[in-house]
C-alpha positions in Angstrom: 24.9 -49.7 -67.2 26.8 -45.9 -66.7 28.3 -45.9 -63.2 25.9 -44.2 -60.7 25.9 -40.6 -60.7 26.1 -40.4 -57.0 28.7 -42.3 -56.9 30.9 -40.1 -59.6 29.7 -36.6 -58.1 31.4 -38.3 -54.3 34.5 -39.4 -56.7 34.4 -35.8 -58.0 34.0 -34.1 -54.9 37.1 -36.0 -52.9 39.2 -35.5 -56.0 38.3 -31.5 -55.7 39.4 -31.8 -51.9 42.2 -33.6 -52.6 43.7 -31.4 -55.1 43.0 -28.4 -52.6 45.2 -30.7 -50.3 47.6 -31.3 -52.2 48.3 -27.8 -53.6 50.0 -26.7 -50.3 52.2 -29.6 -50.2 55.3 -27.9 -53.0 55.0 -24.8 -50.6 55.1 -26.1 -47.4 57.7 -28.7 -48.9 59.7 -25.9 -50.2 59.6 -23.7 -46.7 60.8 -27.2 -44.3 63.1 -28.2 -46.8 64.8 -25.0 -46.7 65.3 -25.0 -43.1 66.3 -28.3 -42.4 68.0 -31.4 -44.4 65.6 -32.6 -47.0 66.0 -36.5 -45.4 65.5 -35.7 -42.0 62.1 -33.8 -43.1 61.0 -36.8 -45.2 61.6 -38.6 -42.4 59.5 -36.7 -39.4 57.1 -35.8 -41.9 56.3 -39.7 -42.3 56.4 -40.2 -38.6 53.8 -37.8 -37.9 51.3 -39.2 -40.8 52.3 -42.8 -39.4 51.4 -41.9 -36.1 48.4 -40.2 -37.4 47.7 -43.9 -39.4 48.0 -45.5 -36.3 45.8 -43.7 -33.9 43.0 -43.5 -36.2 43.3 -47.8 -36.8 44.3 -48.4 -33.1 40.4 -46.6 -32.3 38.7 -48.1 -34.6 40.9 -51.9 -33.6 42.1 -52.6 -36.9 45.6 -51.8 -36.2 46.2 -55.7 -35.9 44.8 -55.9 -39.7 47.8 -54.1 -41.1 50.4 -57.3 -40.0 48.3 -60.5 -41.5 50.9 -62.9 -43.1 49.1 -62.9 -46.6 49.0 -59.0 -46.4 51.8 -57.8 -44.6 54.7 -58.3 -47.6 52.6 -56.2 -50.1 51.6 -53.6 -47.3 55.3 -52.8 -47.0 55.7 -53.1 -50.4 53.3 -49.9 -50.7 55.4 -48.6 -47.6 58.2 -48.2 -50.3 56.1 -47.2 -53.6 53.8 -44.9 -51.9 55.6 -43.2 -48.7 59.5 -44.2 -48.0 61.4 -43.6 -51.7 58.9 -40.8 -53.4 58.9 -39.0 -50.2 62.7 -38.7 -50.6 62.6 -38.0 -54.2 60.0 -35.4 -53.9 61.6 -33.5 -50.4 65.3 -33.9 -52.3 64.1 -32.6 -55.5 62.2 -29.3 -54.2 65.0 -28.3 -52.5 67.3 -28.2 -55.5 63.9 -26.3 -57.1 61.7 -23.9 -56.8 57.9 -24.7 -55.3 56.7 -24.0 -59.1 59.0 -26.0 -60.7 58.4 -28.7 -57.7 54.4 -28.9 -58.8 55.1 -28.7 -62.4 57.0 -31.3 -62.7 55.1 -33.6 -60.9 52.5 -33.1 -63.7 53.8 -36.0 -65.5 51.7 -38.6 -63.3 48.6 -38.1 -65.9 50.9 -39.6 -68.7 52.3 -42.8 -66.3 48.7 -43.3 -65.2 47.0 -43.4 -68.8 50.5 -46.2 -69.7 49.9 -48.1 -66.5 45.9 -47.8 -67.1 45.8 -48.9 -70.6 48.7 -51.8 -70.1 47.7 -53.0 -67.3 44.3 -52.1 -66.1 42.8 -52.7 -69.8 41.4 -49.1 -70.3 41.3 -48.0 -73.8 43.4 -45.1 -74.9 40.8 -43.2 -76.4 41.5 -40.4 -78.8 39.8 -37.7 -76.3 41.7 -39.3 -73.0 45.1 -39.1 -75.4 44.2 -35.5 -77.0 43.9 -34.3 -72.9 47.2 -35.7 -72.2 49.0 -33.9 -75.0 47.5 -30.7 -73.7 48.4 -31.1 -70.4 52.0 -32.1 -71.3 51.9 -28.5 -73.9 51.4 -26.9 -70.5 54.0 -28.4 -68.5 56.5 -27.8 -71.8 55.5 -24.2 -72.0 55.6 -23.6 -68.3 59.0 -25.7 -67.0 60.8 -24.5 -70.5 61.2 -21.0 -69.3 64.3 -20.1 -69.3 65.6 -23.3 -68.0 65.8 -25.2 -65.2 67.1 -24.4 -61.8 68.4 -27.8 -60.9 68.6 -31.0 -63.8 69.1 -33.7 -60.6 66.1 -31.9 -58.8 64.1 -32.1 -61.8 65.0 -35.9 -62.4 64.3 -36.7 -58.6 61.4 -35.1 -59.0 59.8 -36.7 -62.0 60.4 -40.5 -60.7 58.1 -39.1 -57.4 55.0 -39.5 -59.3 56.4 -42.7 -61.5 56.8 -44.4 -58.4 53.1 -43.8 -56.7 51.4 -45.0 -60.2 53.3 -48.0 -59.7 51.5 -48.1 -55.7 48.1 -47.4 -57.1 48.9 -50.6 -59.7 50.0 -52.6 -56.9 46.9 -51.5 -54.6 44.6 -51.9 -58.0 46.0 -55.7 -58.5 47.0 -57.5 -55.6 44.6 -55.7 -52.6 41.3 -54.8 -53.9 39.2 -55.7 -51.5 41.4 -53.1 -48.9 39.5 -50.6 -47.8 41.0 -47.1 -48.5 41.7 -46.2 -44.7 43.6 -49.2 -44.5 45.6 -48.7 -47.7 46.7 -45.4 -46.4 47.8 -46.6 -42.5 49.7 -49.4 -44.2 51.7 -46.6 -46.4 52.4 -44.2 -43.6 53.2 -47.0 -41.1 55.6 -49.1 -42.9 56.5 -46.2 -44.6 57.7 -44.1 -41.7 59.2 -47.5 -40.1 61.3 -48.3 -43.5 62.6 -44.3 -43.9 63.3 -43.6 -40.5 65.8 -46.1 -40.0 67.4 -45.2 -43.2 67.8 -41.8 -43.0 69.4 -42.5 -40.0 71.7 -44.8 -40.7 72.5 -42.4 -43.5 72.4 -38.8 -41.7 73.9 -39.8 -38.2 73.7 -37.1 -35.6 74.9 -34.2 -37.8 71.9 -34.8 -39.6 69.8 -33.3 -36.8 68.8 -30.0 -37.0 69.3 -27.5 -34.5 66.8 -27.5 -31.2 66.2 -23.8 -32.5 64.7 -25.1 -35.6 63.1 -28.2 -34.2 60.9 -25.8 -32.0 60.5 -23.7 -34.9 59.5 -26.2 -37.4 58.0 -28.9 -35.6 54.4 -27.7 -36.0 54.9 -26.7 -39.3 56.7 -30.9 -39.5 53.4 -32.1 -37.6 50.5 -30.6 -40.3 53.0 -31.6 -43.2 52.9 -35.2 -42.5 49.1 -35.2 -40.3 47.3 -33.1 -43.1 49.1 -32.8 -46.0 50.2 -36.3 -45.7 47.9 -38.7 -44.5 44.5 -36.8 -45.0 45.5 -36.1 -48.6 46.6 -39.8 -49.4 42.9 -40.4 -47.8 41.1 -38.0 -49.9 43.2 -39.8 -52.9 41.9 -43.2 -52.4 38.3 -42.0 -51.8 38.1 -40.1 -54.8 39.6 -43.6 -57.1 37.4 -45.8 -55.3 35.1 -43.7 -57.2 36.6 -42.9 -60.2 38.5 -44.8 -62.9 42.7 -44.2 -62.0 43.5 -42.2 -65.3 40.4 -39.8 -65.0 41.1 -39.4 -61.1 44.8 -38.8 -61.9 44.2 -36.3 -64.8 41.4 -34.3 -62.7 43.6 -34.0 -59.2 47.2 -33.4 -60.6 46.9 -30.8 -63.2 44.5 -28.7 -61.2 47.1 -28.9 -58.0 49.4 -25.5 -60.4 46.5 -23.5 -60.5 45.5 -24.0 -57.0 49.0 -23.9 -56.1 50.0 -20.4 -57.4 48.5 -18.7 -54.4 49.7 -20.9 -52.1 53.4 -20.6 -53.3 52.8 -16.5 -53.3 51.6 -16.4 -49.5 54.2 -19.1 -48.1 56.9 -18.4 -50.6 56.9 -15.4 -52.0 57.2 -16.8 -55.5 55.2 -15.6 -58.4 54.8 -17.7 -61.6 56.4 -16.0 -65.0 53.7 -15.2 -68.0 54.3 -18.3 -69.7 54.2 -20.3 -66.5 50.9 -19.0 -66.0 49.6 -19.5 -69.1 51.2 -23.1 -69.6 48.9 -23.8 -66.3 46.3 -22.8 -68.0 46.7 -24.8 -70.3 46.9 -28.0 -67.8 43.2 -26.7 -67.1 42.1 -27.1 -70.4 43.3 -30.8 -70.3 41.4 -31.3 -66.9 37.8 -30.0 -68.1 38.9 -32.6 -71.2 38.7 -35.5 -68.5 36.2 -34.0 -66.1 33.5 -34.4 -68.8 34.5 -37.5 -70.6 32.6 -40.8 -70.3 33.8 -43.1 -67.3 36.6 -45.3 -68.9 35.9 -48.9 -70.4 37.8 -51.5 -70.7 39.4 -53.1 -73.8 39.7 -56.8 -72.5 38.8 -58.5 -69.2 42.4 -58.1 -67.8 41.5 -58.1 -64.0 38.5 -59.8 -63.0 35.7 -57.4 -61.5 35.7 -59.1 -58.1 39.8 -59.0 -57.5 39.8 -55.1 -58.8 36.5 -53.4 -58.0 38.1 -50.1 -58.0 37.7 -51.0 -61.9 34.2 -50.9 -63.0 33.4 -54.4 -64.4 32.6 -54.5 -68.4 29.6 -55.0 -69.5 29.4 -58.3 -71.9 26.9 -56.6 -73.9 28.0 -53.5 -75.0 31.7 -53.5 -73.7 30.8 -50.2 -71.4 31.1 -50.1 -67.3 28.5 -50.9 -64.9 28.6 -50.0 -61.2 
């Protein structure tokens, strides 16, 4: 039995609001990044979302939940994957970039997440799922090969961001299915803002403090970066694959986030995308409608049994398909 259509259309929906979210976060990225060191606004960024994690468990009393003995190693463990080391990838790498480049090269997730989804999660790689990939990667070749890049180190840090949140959602997929998703998120901005804050630090001393003048300037700015770009948009993330299968959630959020994007980098920014920028996005597009309509993925083999992972729809004996 087809997963419930309620259910996808909800999985759909989040994923839409997500990718809005999400397609300020180069921008805004880009505008902190340039006025203060790119550590320092990992850092605050991940203190505000962790605060933000905290209040909202500390009302609802679950705060406790997020330091159980048989949870509490893997929690930080998605501390690391999820908020502390791509956060300083990602906030390192936009700096040496452009917002543009910053989004486009983030486009990669889709291709870990159909590896990760297919090796470990047992989805088959099916010849439509494969044929969107390839166009989406087109796009990203046609857009980021214009005329170069601005910055090869940037571009590097910048591709092992979205490597390193696949290897989260695994990690969430395998070992705490039965999490729910606001508790998934808490635990990544908590332990995430108490493992980088420390470090950068230890690493940035006092010169690595930005001037009062800028502190007053940016700290808004600081506060909706980590609040709402942050921690509502990781939110919005694990809604929509609670919903969704994790390639098809992947494939619909992240290649939509350049189109939505362009505006966002033109009003904050000021930067406009080239002609084959543009059209390479376009062609991302293409790959996402290629997803948006395909069936919800099956699996190949009963890798993860239904009741440890039920964020992957259990196989039905008879016919090999999904059921909700």
């Amino acid at each position: 039995m087809s997963i419930g259509e309620a259910t996808q259309r909800s999985g759909l929906l989040f994923a839409g609001l997500c990718a809005v979210n999400a397609a300020f976060v180069p921008a805004v990225a880009k505008l902190t990044t340039d006025r203060a060191d790119p550590l320092f606004v990992a850092a605050v960024t991940t203190l505000f979302a962790g605060l933000a994690a905290a209040l909202v468990l500390g009302t609802r009393r679950e705060l406790r939940r997020l330091f159980r003995r048989d949870r509490a190693p893997v929690l930080i463990l998605l501390g690391a994957l999820g908020t502390a080391i791509p956060f300083v990838l990602f906030f390192e790498g936009t700096r040496r970039t452009s917002a543009i480049e910053a989004v486009l090269c983030l486009q990669t997730e889709p291709v870990y997440s159909l590896i990760v989804a297919w090796l470990f999660l047992g989805h088959r790689l099916t010849l439509r799922r494969v044929a969107a990939a390839l166009v989406l990667m087109a796009g990203i070749v046609l857009a980021v090969g214009v005329g170069g890049l601005s910055d090869t180190v940037g571009v590097t840090l910048l591709l092992l961001a979205p490597l390193c949140w696949q290897i989260c959602h695994l990690v969430t997929l395998r070992r705490l299915p039965s999490v729910e998703p606001h508790l998934l998120t808490g635990a990544r901005y908590v332990y995430g803002a108490a493992l980088l804050a420390p470090a950068a630090w230890a690493l940035g001393g006092s010169e690595w403090l930005p001037t009062a003048g800028v502190i007053a300037e940016q700290l808004p700015i600081w506060a909706v970066q980590g609040v709402v770009l942050g921690y509502v948009g990781t939110m919005l993330w694990y809604q929509a694959i609670a919903r969704l299968d994790l390639a098809r959630a992947t494939a619909i959020v992240v290649p939509s986030i350049p189109l939505l994007s362009l505006g966002a980098s033109f009003v904050l920014v000021g930067e406009v995308p080239t002609l084959r920028q543009a059209a390479g996005m376009l062609l991302t597009a293409g790959g996402v409608l290629a997803f948006v309509t395909a069936p919800h993925a099956v699996e190949a083999r009963e890798r993860i049994p239904a009741q440890t992972a039920p964020l992957a729809a259990r196989a039905d004996p008879e016919i090999g398909g999904d059921e909700a």
